[in-house]
C-alpha positions as CSV (number, residue, x, y, z in Angstrom):
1,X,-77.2,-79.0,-3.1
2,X,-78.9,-76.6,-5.5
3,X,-77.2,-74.6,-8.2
4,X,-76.5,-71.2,-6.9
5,X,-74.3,-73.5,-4.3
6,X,-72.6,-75.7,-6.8
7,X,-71.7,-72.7,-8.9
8,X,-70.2,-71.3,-5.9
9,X,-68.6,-74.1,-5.0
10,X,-66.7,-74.3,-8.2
11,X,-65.8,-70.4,-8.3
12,X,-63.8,-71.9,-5.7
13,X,-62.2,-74.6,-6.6
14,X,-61.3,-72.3,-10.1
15,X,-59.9,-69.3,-8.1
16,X,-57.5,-71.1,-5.8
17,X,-56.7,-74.0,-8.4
18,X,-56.2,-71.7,-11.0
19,X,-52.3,-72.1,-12.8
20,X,-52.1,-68.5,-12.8
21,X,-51.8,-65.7,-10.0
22,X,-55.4,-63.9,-9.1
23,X,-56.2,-61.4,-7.0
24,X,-59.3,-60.4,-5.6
25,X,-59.0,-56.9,-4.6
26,X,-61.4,-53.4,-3.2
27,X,-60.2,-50.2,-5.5
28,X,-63.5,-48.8,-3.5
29,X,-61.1,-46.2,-1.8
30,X,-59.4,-45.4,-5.1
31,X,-63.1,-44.7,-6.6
32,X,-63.8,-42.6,-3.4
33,X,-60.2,-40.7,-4.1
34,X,-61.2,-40.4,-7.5
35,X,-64.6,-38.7,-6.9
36,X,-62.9,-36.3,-4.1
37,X,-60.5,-35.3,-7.0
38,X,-62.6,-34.6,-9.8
39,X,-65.0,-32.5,-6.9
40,X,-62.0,-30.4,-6.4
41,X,-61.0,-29.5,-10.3
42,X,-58.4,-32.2,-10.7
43,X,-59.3,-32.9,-14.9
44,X,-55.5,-33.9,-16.0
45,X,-54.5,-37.0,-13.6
46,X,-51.3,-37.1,-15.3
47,X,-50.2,-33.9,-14.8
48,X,-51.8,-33.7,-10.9
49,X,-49.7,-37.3,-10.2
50,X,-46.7,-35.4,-11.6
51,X,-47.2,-32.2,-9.4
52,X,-47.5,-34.4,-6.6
53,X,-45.6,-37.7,-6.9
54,X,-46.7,-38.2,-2.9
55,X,-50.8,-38.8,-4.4
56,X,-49.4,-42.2,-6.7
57,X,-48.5,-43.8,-3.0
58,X,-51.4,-42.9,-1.5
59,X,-53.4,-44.8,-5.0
60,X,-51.2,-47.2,-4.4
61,X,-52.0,-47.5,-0.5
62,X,-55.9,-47.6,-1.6
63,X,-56.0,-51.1,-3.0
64,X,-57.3,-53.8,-0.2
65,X,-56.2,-57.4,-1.3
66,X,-59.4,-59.5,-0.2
67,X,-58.1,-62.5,-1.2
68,X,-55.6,-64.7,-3.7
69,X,-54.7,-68.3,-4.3
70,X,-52.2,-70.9,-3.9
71,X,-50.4,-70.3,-7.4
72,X,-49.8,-66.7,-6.1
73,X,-48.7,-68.0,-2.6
74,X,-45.7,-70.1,-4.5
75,X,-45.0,-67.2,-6.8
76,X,-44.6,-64.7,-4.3
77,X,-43.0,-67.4,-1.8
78,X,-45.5,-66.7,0.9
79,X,-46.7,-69.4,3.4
80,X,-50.3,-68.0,3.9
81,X,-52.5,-65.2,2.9
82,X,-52.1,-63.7,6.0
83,X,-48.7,-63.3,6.2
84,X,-49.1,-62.1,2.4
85,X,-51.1,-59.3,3.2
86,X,-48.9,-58.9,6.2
87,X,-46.3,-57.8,3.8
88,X,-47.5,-56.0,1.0
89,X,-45.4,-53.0,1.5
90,X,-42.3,-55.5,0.5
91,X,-44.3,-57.1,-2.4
92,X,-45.3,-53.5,-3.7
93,X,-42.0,-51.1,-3.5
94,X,-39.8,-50.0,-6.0
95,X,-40.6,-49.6,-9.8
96,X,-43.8,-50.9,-9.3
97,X,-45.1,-47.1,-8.6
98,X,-44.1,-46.2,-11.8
99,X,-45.8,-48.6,-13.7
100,X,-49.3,-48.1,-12.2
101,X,-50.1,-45.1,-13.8
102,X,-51.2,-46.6,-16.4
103,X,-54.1,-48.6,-15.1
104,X,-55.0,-45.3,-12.6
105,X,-55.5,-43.4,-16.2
106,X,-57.4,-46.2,-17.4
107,X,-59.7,-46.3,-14.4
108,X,-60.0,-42.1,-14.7
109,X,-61.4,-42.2,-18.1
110,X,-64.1,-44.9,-17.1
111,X,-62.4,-48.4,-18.3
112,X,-63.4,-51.2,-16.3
113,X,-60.7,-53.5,-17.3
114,X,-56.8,-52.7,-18.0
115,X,-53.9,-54.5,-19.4
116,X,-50.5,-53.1,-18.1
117,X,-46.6,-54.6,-17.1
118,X,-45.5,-54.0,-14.0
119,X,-43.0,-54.5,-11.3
120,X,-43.3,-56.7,-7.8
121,X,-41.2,-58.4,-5.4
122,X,-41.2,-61.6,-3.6
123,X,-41.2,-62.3,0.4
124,X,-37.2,-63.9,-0.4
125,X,-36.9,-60.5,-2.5
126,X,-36.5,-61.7,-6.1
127,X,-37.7,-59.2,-8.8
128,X,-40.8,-60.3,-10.4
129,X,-41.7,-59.0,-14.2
130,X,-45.5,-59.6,-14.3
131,X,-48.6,-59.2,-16.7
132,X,-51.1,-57.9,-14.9
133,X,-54.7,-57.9,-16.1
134,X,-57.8,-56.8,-14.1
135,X,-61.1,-56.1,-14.6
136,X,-63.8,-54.3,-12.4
137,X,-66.7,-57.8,-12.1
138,X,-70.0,-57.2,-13.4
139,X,-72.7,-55.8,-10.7
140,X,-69.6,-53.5,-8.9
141,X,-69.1,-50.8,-11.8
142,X,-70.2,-47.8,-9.5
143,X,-68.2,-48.8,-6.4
144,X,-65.4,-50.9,-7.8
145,X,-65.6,-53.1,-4.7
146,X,-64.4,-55.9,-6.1
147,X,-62.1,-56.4,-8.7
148,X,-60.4,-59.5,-10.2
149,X,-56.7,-58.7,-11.2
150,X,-54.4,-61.8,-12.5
151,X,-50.4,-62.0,-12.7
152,X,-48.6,-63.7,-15.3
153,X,-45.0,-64.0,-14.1
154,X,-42.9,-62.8,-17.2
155,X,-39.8,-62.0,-15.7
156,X,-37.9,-64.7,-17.8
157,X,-39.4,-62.7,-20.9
158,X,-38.2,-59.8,-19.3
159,X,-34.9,-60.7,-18.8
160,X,-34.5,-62.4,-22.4
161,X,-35.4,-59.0,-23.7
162,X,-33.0,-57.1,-21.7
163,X,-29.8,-59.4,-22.3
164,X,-31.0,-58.8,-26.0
165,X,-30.8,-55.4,-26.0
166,X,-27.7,-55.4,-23.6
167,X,-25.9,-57.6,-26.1
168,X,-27.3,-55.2,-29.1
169,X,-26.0,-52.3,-27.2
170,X,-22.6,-53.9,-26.4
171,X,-21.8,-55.0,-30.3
172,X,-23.1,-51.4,-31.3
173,X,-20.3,-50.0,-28.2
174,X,-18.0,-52.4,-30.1
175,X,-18.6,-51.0,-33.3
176,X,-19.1,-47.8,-32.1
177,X,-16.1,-46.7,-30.5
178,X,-13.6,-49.4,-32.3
179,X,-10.2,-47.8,-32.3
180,X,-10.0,-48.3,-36.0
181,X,-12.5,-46.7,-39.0
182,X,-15.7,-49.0,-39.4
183,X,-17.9,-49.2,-42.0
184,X,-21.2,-50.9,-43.3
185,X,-22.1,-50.9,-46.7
186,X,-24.2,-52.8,-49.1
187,X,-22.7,-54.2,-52.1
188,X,-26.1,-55.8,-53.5
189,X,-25.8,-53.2,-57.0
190,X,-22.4,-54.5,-57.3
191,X,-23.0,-57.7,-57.1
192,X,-25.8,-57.3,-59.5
193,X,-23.5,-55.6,-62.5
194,X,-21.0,-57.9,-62.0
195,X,-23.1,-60.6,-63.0
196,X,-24.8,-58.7,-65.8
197,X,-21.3,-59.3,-66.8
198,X,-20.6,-62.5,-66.2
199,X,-24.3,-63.2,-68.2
200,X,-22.9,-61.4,-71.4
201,X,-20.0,-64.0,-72.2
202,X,-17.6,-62.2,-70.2
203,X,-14.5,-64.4,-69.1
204,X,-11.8,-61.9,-69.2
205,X,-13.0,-59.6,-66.9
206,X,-9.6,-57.1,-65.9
207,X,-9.9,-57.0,-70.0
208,X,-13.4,-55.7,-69.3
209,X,-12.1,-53.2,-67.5
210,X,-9.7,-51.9,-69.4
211,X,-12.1,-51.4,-72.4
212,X,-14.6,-49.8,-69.9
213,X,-13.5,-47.9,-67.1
214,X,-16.2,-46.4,-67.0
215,X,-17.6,-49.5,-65.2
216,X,-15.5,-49.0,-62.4
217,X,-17.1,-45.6,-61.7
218,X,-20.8,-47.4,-62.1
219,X,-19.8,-49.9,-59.4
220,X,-18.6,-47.1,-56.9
221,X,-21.7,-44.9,-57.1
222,X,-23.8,-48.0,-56.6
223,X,-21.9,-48.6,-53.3
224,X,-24.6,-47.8,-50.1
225,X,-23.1,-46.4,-47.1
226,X,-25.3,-47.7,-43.9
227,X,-23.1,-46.5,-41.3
228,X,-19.6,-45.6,-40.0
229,X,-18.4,-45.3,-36.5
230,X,-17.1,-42.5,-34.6
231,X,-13.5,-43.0,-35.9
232,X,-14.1,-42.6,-39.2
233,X,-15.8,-39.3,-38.9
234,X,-12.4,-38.5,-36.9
235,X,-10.1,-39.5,-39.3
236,X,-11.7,-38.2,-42.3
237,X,-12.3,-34.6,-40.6
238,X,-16.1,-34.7,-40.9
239,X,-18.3,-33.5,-38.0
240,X,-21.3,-35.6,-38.7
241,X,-22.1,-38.7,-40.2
242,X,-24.5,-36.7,-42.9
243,X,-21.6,-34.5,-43.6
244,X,-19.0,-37.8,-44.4
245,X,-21.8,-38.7,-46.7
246,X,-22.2,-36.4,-48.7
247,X,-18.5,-35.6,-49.4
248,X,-18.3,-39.3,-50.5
249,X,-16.7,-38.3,-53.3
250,X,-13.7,-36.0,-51.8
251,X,-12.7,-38.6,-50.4
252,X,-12.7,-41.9,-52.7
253,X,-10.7,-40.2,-55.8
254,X,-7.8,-40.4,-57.8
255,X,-5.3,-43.3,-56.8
256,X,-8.8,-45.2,-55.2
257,X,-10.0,-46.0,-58.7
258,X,-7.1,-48.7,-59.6
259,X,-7.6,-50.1,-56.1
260,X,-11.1,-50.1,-56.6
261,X,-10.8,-52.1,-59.6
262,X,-8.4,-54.5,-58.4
263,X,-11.3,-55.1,-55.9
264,X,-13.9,-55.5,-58.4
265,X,-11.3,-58.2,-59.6
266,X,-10.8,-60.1,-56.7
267,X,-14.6,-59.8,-56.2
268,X,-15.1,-61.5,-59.7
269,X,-12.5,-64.1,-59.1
270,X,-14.6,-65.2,-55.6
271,X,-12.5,-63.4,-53.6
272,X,-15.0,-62.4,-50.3
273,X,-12.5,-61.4,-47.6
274,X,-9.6,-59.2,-49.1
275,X,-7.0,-56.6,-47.9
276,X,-4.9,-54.2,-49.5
277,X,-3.5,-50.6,-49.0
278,X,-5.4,-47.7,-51.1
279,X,-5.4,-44.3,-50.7
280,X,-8.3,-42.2,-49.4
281,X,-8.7,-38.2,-48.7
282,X,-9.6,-36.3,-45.3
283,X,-12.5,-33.6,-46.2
284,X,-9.8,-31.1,-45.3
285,X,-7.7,-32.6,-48.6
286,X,-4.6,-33.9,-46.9
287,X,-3.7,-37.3,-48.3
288,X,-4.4,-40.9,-45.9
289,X,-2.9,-44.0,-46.5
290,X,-4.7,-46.4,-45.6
291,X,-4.4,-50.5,-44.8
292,X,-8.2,-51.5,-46.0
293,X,-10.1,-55.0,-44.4
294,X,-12.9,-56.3,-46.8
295,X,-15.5,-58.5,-45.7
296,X,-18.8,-59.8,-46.9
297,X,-20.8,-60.9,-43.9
298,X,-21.2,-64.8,-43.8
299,X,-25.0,-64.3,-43.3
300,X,-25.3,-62.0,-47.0
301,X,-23.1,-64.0,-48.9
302,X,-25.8,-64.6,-51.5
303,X,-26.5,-60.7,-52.1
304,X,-23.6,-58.6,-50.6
305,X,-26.1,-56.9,-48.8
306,X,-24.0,-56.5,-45.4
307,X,-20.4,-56.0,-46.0
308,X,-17.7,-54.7,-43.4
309,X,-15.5,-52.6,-43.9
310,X,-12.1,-51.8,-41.4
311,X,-9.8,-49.1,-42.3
312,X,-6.3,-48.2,-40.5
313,X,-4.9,-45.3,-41.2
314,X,-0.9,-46.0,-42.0
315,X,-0.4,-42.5,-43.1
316,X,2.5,-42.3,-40.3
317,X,4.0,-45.5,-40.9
318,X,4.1,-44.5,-45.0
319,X,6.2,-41.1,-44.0
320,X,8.2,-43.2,-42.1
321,X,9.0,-45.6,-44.8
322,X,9.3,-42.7,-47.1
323,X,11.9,-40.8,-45.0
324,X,14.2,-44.5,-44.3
325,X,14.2,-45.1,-47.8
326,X,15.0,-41.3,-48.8
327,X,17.7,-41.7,-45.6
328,X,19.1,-45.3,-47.7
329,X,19.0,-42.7,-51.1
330,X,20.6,-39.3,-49.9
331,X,22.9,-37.2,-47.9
332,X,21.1,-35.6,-45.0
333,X,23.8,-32.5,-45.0
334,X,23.6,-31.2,-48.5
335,X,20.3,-33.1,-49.5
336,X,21.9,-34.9,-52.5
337,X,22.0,-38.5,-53.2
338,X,24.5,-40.3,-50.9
339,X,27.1,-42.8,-52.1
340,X,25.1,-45.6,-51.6
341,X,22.8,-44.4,-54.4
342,X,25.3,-43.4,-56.3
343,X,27.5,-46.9,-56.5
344,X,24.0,-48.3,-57.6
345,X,23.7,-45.9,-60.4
346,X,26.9,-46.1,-61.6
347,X,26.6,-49.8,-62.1
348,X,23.3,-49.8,-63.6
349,X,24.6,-47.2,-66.2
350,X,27.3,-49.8,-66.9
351,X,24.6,-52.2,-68.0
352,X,22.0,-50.2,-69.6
353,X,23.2,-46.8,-70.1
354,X,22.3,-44.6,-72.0
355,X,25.3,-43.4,-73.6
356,X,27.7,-41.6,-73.9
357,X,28.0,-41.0,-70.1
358,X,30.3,-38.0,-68.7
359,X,31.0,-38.1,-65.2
360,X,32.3,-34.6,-63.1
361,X,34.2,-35.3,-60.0
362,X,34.1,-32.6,-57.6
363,X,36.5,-31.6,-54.5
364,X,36.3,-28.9,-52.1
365,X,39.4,-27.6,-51.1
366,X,40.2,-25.9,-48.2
367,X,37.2,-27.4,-46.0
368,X,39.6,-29.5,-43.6
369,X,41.4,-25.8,-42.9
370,X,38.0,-24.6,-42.1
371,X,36.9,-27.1,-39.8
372,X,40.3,-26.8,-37.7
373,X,40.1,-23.3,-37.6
374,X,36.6,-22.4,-37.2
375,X,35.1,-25.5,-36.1
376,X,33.0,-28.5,-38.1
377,X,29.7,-26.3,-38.0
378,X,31.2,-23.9,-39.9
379,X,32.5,-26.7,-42.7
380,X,29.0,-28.2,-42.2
381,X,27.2,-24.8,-43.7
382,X,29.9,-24.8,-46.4
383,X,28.9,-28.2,-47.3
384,X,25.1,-27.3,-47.2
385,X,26.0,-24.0,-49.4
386,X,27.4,-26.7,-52.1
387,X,24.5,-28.9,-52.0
388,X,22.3,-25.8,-52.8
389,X,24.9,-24.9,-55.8
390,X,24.8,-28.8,-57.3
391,X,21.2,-29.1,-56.9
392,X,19.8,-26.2,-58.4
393,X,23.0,-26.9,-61.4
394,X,22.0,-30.7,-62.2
395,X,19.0,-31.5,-63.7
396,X,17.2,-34.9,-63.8
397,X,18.0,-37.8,-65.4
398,X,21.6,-36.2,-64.3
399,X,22.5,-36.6,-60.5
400,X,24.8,-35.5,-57.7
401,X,26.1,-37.1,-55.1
402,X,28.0,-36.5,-52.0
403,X,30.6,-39.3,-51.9
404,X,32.8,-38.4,-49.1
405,X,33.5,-35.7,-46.5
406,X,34.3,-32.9,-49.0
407,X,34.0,-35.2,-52.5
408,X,31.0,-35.1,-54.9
409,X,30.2,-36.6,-58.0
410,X,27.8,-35.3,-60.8
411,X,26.8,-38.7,-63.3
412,X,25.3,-37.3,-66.9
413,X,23.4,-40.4,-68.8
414,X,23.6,-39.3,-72.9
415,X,25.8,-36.6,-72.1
416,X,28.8,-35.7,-74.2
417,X,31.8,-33.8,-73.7
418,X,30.7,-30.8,-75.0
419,X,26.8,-31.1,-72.4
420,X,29.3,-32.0,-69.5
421,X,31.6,-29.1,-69.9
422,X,28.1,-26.7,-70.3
423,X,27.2,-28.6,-66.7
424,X,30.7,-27.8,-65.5
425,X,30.3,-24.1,-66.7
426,X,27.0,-23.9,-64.5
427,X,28.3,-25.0,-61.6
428,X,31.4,-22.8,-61.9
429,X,28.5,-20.1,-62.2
430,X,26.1,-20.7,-58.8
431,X,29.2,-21.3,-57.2
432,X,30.3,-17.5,-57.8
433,X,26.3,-16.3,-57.2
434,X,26.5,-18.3,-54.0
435,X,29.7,-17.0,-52.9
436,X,28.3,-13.5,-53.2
437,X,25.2,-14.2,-51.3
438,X,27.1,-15.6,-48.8
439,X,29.3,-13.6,-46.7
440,X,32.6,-15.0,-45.1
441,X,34.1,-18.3,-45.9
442,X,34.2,-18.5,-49.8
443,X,33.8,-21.8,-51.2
444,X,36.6,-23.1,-54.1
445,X,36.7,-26.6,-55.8
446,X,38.4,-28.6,-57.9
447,X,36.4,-30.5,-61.0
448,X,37.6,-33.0,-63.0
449,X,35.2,-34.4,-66.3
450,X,35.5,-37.5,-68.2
451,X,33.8,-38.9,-71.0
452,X,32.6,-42.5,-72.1
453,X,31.3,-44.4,-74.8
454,X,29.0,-47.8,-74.7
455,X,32.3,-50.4,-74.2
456,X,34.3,-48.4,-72.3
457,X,34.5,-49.8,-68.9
458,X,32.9,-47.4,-66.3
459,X,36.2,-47.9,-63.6
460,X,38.1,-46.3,-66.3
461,X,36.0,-43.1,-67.2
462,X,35.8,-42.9,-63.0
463,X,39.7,-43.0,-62.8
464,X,39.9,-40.3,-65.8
465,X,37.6,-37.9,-63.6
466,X,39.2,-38.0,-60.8
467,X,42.9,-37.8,-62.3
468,X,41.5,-34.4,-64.1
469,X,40.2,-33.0,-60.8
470,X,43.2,-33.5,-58.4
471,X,45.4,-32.2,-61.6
472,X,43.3,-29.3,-61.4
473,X,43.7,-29.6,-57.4
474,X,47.6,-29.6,-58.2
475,X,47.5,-26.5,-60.1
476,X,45.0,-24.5,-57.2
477,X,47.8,-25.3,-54.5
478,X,50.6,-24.5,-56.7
479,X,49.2,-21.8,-57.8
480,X,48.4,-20.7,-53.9
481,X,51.8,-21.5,-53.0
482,X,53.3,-19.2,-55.6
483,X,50.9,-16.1,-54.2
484,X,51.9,-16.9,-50.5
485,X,55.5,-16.2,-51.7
486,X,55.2,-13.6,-53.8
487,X,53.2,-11.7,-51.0
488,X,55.9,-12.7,-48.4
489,X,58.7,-11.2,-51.0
């Protein structure tokens, strides 16, 4: 056997034992279709394969598979060569089109040998990912008649990759569109000042900052937004990302510094993952409340480089609370407090004062006549009118309450005789201005005042208003009675 032979001979044995897929091929055509292009002006091949996507098939169609071996067989699940070739159109379909382009531009511009990823397909149909390298063999540069390509089958690669970037793309989704305000930020500077603090000696740190507040403000400007999602820009009223960033400051201001500081507190006592409510503003300056999340990731607790960040906005749910407690606290009618309030009051200024305390009672008379005869809408807008009259007279730490249907009651903390009778005198006065302004039923009361010093007992100065009121209420109807009659004579 000489040589030549035994080199042959193992050329063999190498191509169909090989553990990888090769390919012997002819791209003679596809130099042939080449040349008939270039004679006829074609200069761009990317732009001519994109006038006429039809030409990539017929490059495509151009390639003559001489022969492969038995590791391409098993990949491509084919029993013999012959019923490979058989079936190329199944093998080459698809995406694969697309990804050729690459090696016809590197054959254009006079490459022997390309590197590329591509697309094929099994006889039983599975999706292959392959590596293909080729390279034009030595002694067949001018007519590319034979040509050695090889396949590495990187479809597991492939498919890693992908569920990577499908599970990057679903946590960004998740972050992105969360129904509640995101956001990423790097604490690192913080970190870093708070233990430039903890190096000087520093034990008492909420001390710390109440000598220096200014370090609060440090710590905030050192705070690096890295991203929000789509609900914050919402809730805060910004239009862009790069416009919420900017305005960083409109928005994290007055009430935010204490509960910033109480952060940096819990921050210095260890405290990683913390809640709270603060209070933040929307770029168009209308107040949010706001139920804050804190986190430092697990994965940056050395540095606080990655720290999440969830806000809720509980702006709602504060009005709410706002308006039940203002509901426990006043009469809806008239606006002042109800008697509720007013019972609490009066025992705390039992207990604490100040004194001397004066109390007014107060009684409307003539509103049940009004309701009978004209209907409870009509003794409704009286009872509004005298809201109006007692809350523009009474002035804090003074109070007025509705206590009944038609009975108020005016409490006046370190007010004597003399300041309650100047209060009475007030009201008498509104009373008359509000009666002109409003035409029809005319309002009339009945007061009664009483004064108190620290000892007496509050029941007593209570019973004392209220006896001067409906003596004063005595002498109105008497005094009505004797008119009727003197009318009727």
């Amino acid at each position: 056997m000489t040589n030549s032979l035994a080199e042959g001979l193992d050329f063999e044995d190498m191509f169909d034992l090989a553990p990888v897929s090769l390919w012997m091929e002819d791209y003679s055509e596809l130099r042939q279709l080449f040349d008939q292009w270039r004679a006829n002006g074609v200069v761009d091949l990317l732009a001519f394969l994109r006038e006429d996507p039809q030409q990539l098939a017929r490059c495509s169609q151009s390639y003559k598979v001489l022969r492969v071996n038995q590791y391409t067989l098993d990949l491509f699940k084919a029993p013999d060569q012959q019923t490979l070739q058989g079936r190329l159109h199944e093998v080459f379909r698809g995406d694969m089109l697309d990804s050729i382009v690459s090696e016809l531009l590197a054959l254009w511009q006079g490459q022997l040998s390309f590197e590329t990823r591509s697309v094929n397909y099994a006889l039983d149909g599975r999706r292959l990912d392959v590596q293909v390298r080729a390279r034009v063999l030595p002694g067949y540069e001018d007519s590319w008649s034979r040509v050695l390509v090889s396949l590495e089958d990187v479809t597991a690669e492939v498919q890693s990759t992908l569920q990577l970037q499908r599970s990057e793309q679903y946590a960004r989704d998740l972050f992105e569109y969360s129904p509640v305000s995101l956001w990423v930020e790097d604490f690192r500077e913080v970190k870093r000042l708070l233990d430039e603090v903890r190096a000087r000696g520093i034990s008492d740190f909420r001390t710390f900052l109440k000598v220096h507040p200014e370090f609060v403000t440090r710590c905030m400007q050192e705070i690096h937004v890295l991203d929000v999602n789509r609900q914050t820009l919402q809730m805060f009223g910004a239009q862009s990302k790069a416009q919420l960033l900017q305005n960083l400051p409109k928005i994290f201001r007055g009430e935010m510094y204490e509960s910033f500081a109480e952060q940096l507190q819990d921050l210095w006592d260890g405290k990683l993952v913390q809640q709270r409510e603060v209070v933040n503003y929307a770029l168009t300056g209308d107040v949010l409340h706001i139920h804050l999340e804190f986190s430092i990731m697990s994965s940056h607790m050395e540095n606080w480089g990655l720290v999440l960040l969830s806000l809720v906005d509980i702006t709602a749910r504060k009005k709410a609370e706002a308006y039940l407690e203002y509901l426990g606290k006043h009469d809806v009618l008239t606006q002042l407090r109800n008697r509720a309030f007013y019972t609490e009051e009066l025992n705390r200024l039992s207990r604490k004062g100040p004194w001397p305390l004066s109390l007014i009672a107060i009684d409307m008379n003539g509103l049940k006549g009004v309701n009978d005869e004209h209907g409870h809408a009509a003794g409704d807008a009286m009872l509004r009118r005298m809201g109006e009259v007692l809350a523009k007279a009474v002035d804090a730490p003074a109070c007025a309450a509705r206590i009944g249907g038609d009975e108020f009651m005016v409490l006046l903390p370190a007010t004597d005789e003399r300041g309650a009778q100047a209060v009475q005198e007030r009201i008498l006065s509104l009373l008359e201005l509000n009666n002109q302004f409003y035409p029809g039923h005319t309002i009339h009361v009945s007061m009664g005042m009483a004064c108190g010093h620290e000892g007496t007992p509050i029941e007593s100065i209570v019973q004392r208003a209220d006896q001067a009121m409906y003596a004063e209420k005595a002498r109105a109807y008497q005094a009505r009675t004797r008119d009727r009659r003197l009318s009727e004579a």
